[in-house]
N, C-alpha and C positions, 0 to 999 in steps of 0.2 A: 169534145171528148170529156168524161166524167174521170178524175181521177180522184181515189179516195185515201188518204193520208193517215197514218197515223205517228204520234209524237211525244215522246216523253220530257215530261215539264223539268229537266235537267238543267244544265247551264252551254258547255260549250257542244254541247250538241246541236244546240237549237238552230244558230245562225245560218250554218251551211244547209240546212233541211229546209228553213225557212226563205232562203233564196231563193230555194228551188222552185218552193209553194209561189212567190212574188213570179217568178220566170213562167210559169204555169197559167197563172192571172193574165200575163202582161200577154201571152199567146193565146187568149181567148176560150180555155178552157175553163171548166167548172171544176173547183176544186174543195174539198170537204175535208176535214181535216180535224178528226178525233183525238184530242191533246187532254191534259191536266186542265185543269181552271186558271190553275199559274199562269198559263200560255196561250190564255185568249185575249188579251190586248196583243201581243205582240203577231197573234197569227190574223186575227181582223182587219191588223195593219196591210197586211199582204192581199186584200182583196177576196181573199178564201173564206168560205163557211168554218166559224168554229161548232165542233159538237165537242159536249164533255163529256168524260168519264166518270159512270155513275157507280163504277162496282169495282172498278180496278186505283185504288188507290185515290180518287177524287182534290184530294186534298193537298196530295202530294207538293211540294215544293220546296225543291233542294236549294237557294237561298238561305232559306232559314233553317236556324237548329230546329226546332221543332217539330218543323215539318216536314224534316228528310225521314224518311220511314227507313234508310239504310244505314246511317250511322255510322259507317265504315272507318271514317275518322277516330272513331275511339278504339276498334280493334287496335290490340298490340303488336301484330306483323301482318304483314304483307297477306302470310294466308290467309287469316283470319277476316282481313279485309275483305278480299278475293272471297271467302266463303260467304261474305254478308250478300255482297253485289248479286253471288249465284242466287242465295237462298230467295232475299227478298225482292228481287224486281226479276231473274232472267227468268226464274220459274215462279218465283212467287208473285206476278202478276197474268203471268201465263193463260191459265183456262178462262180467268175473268175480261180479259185483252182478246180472246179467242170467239169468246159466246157477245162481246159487243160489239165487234168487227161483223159479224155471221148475223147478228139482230139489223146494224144498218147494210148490210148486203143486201138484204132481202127486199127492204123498202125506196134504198136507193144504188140501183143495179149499177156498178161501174164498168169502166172499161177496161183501168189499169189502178192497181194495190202498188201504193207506196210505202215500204212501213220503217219506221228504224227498226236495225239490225236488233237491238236489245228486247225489241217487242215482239218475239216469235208467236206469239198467240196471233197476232194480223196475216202471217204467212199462213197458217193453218185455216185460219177462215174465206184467205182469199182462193185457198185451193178446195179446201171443202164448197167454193158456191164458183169453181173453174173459173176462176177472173186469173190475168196472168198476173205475176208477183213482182216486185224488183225491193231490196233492200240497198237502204243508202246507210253506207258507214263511214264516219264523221271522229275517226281516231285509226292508227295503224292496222292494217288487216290483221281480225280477233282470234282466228281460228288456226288452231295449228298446221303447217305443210312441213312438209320435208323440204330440207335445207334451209331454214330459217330455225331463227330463236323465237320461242312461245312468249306470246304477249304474257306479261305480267311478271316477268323475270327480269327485267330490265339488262338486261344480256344481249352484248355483240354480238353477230354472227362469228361462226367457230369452224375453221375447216377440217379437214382431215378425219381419224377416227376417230377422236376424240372428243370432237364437236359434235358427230353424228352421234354418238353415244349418249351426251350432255344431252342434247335436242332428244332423240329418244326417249331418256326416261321424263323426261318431262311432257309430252303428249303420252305417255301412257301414265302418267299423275291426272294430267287434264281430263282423258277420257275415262278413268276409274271413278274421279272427283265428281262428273259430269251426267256421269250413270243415275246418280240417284234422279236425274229430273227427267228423265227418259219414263216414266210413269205417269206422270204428269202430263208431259207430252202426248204420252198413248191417249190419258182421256179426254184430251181435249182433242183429238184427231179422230178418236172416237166419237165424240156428241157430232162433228162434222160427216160421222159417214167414210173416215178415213182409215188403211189400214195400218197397224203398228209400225215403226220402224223403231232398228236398233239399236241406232245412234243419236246421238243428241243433236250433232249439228250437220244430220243429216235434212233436218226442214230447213234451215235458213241455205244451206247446198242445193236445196230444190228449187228455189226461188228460180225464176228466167235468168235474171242477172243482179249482181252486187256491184253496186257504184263504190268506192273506196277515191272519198273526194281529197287525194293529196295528188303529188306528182311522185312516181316510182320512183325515184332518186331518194325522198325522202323516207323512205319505207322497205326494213327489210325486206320481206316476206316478196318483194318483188324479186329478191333474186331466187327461191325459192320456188315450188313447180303447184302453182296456183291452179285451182277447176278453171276450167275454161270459161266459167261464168261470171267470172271478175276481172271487174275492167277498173282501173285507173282513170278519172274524167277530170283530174284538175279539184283547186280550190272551188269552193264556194262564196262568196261573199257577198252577203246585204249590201244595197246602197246608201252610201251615207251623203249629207249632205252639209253644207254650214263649212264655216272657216273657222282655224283654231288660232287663239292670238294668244302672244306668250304675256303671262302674267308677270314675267322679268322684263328690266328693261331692255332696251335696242342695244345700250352697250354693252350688257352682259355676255361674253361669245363662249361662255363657259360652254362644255359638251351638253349637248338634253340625254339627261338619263329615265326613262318610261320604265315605272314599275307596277305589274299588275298581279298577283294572285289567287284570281276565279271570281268568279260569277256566284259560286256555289258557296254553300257554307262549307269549310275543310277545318275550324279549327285551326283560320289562318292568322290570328292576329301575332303570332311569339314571332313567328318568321318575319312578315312584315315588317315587324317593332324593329329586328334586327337587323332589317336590309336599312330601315332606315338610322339608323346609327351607326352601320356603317360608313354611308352616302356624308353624314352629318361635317365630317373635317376634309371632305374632299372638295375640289373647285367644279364641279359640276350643279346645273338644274336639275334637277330629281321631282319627278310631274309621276304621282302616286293615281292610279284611276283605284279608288277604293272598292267599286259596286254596291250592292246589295246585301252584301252578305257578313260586308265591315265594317263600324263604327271608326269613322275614323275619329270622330269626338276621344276616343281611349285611349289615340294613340298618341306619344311624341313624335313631333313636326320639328323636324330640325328648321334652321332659319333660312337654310338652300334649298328647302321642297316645301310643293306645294300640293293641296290631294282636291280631287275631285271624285263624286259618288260615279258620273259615267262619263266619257267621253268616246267616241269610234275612235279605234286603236290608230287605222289608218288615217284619219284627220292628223295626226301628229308624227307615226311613223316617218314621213319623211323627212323630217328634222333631226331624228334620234339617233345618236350615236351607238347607243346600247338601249337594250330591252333587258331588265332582270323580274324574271316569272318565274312561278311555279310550274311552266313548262306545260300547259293544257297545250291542249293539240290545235283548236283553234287560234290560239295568241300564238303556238309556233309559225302556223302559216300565214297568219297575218305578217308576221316581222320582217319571217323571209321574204313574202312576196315582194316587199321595200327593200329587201338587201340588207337588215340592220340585224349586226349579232345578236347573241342573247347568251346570259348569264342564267342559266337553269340551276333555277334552288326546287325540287322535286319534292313535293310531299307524298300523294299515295295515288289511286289509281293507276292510270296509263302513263303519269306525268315520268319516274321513272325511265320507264321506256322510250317516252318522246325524250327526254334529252340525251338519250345515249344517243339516238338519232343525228339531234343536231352535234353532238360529239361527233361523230363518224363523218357528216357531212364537210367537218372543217369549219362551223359556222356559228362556232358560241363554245364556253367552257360549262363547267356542270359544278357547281358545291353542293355537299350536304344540305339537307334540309334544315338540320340542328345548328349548323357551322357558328362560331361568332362572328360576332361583328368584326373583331380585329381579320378573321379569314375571309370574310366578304371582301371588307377594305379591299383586301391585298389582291384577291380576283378581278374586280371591279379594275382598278388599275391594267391589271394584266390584259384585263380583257378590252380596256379603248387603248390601250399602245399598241394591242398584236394587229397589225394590218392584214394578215394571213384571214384574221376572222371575216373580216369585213369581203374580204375575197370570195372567202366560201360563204355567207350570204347570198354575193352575187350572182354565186355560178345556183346556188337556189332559187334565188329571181329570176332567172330564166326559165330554169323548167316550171316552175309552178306559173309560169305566165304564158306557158305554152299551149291551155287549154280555158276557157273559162268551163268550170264544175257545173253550174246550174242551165248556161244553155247546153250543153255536152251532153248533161241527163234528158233535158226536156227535149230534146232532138231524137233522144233516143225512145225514152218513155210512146213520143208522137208514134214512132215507126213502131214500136209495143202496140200500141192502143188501135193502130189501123190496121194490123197484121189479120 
């Protein structure tokens, strides 16, 4: 079977997509796979054809300051944030994302269109040349339903009138907000042969099916009255391999505290600076995975932490007492899947949202982004004495281990593709 991929050169998106692509290889399909440049080492890895992107952002790569073409980090709220993400990647790679999907359609006919959710231009072309569709979503289900709270609110679910009411005017924000790309949308459904529709997220709704790689336990919008075309399929997770050996000695039995803050450039270094001085007079290891995106040459290294640029979260997870992150969605379900709280310091995006999550869940506390060091300290504490946390991990580690995500998809994607 042919399956044709598409991928945007983000950060935690990548991993769970790129499982799938590995999961795809390993079952003896051909798999191709239209990504950033950024993301042709890691998608070659997987056995699959890289092609790049020659018209939709080429360069892209969020990593770097430079190279993020969204910037959203520097917006001063939430919506301003929320208005960049719309403008410059959901629409603003749109028709370019539409007319390159629809150019290798043609010369390499598929069976089954994989695309992430944020690349609606790949839905439009897959349906412009009748190949069936499927989008995999790789953060809490995006799109507004009734009885749930709207992603990027960071808002609990709310019952009663009051909460419908709350939930109301905010999908009618969403879909006012959302209108201006519906023109967009038209001409690129147009150059396909397609006719208008009214709504925005009426094409990524047309899709066969939307994969949403968490367990519903972690995820409002699951109690909430979902299209019938989204299913729930579990984590996703790359294979890792190698042993992790602690850089302290054998008699240290101090806690392991794991701190990570993105893959991606956010403008993370003040937060960082401050978990780790926090961390600095406590009796805990504190093992920093810095990435790509953070010098940790700039930072103060207390003499209880120690940093590396990468390491697989799960190589260590099962040592750690505590997880403290920026709360991305995949470091959330990485932590969970081991049972190991987390201390969610949220900067922008979805992170917000995800830890009100792990609040709700019972399975990690949440600070500010800005908080000081003296209010980390005092969480951090809080959060390896409360055994209650560690509990609701656990009861996370179950449901998210009740499904593997990538065979879940490729089982399914199969019975797509031979349909």
């Amino acid at each position: 079977m042919r399956v044709f991929q598409t991928l945007l050169a983000f950060s935690g998106n990548a991993p769970p997509q790129l499982a799938l692509t590995r999961r795809l290889v390993e079952r003896g399909h051909e798999v191709k796979v239209l990504a950033h440049r950024a993301a042709r080492e890691r998608i070659e890895a997987t056995g699959a054809e890289f092609v790049e992107f020659k018209r939709a952002q080429p360069e892209m790569d969020m990593t770097r300051r430079e190279s993020d073409p969204l910037r959203d980090w520097e917006a001063r709220t939430r919506f301003g944030a929320g208005q960049r993400v719309r403008k410059n990647l959901l629409v603003g790679l749109l028709l370019d994302t539409s007319r390159e999907c629809a150019e290798l359609l043609k010369c390499w006919p598929a069976e089954v269109v994989v695309l992430d959710w944020m690349l609606p231009g790949a839905a439009v072309a897959a349906e412009g040349a009748g190949v069936p569709a499927v989008a995999l979503v790789h953060c809490p289900f995006p799109l507004p339903i009734e009885g749930a709270p709207l992603l990027g609110n960071g808002l609990r679910p709310m019952g009663g009138w009051l909460g419908a009411v709350r939930d109301g005017v905010a999908r009618r924000v969403y879909r006012r907000v959302f209108a201006a790309g519906v023109p967009a949308l038209n001409e690129a459904r147009a150059e396909q042969g397609l006719r208008p529709v009214g709504d925005w997220d009426a094409q990524l709704l047309g899709v066969e099916a939307i994969y949403v790689m968490t367990a519903p336990e972690l995820d409002f919008s699951s109690e909430g009255k979902l299209p019938p075309n989204v299913h729930y399929v579990g984590p996703a997770f790359e294979p890792f391999a190698g042993e992790w050996r602690s850089p302290w000695p054998e008699s240290n039995a101090d806690p392991l505290v794991l701190i990570s803050f993105s893959t991606s450039y956010m403008n993370q270094r003040a937060p960082v600076q401050r978990v780790l001085d926090a961390v600095a007079a406590l009796p805990v290891r504190a093992l920093l995975t810095s990435g790509p995106a953070l010098d940790s040459a700039t930072l103060r290294i207390p003499a209880n932490a120690r940093t590396v640029t990468f390491l697989p979260h799960r190589l260590v997870l099962p040592d750690a007492a505590l997880m403290i992150t920026h709360a991305g969605w995949q470091t959330v379900n990485a932590a969970l899947a081991d049972g190991v709280p987390l201390l969610c310091v949220p900067g922008g995006r979805d992170q917000p949202d995800n830890a009100v999550r792990v609040v709700r869940a019972g399975a990690g506390m949440r600070v500010r982004g800005s908080a000081s060091p003296r209010k980390l300290r005092k969480a951090i504490v809080a959060a390896l004495k409360d055994p209650s946390l560690r509990r609701g991990a656990g009861v996370m580690a179950k449901a998210l281990a009740r499904s593997d995500g990538a065979d879940e998809m490729a089982q399914r994607i199969e019975r797509l593709g031979a349909a």
